[in-house]
RODO-770091 format. One record per residue (C-alpha): residue in one letter; x, y, z. Coordinates in steps of 0.02 Angstrom, whole numbers, padded with zeros to 5 digits, always signed. Example, Ala and Ser with C-alpha at 12.3 -4.5 7.8 and 13.67 -1.06 7.14 Angstrom:
BEGIN
A+00615-00225+00390 S+00684-00053+00357 
! end
This chain:
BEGIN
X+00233-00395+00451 X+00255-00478+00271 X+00328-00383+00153 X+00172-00358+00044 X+00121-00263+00195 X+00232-00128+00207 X+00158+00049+00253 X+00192+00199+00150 X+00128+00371+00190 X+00099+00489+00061 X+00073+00671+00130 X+00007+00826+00026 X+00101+00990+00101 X-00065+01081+00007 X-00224+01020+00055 X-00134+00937+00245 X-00234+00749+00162 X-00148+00581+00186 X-00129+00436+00080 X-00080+00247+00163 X-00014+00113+00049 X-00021-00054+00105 X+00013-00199-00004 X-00112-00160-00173 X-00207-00053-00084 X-00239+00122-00025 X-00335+00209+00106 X-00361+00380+00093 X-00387+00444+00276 X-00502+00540+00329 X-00455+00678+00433 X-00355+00856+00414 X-00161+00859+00480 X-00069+00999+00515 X+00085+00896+00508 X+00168+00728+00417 X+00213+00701+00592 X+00027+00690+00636 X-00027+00589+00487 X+00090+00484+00535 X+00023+00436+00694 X-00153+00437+00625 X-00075+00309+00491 X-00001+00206+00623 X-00174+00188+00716 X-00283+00149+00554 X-00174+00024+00504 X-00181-00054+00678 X-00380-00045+00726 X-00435-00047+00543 X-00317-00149+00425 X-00306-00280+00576 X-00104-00273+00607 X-00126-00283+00778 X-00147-00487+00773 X-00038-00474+00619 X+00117-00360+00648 X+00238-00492+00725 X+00338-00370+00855 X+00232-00234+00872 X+00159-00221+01031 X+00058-00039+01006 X+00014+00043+00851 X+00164+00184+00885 X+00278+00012+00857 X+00238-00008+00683 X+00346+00055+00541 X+00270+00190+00425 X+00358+00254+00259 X+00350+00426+00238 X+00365+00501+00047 
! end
């Protein structure tokens, strides 16, 4: 992954949303989690089927292999 692309997870104790950085941009996604351990995962697997890292990610072989900030 270049460094531009690093993934940052912003979790919100109050309403259980998620926030992924990546790059200049972020996604917002969709869903309700219980946990940051969950959003995590659901971070992991947008950023792999939907931000294309799978053919991108140099080392990653599933989306569980890519690195994910949490703040």
């Amino acid at each position: 992954m270049h460094s531009e692309e690093y993934l940052e997870l912003h979790y919100d104790l109050l309403s259980h949303k998620a926030l992924l950085s990546c790059g200049r941009k972020a996604y917002v996604l969709p869903d309700i989690y219980e946990t940051k351990e969950m959003a995590q995962v659901a971070a992991q697997k947008f950023a792999w089927e939907k931000l294309g890292l799978k053919e991108r990610a140099a080392g990653c072989r599933t989306a569980a292999d890519l690195p994910v900030w949490l703040r």
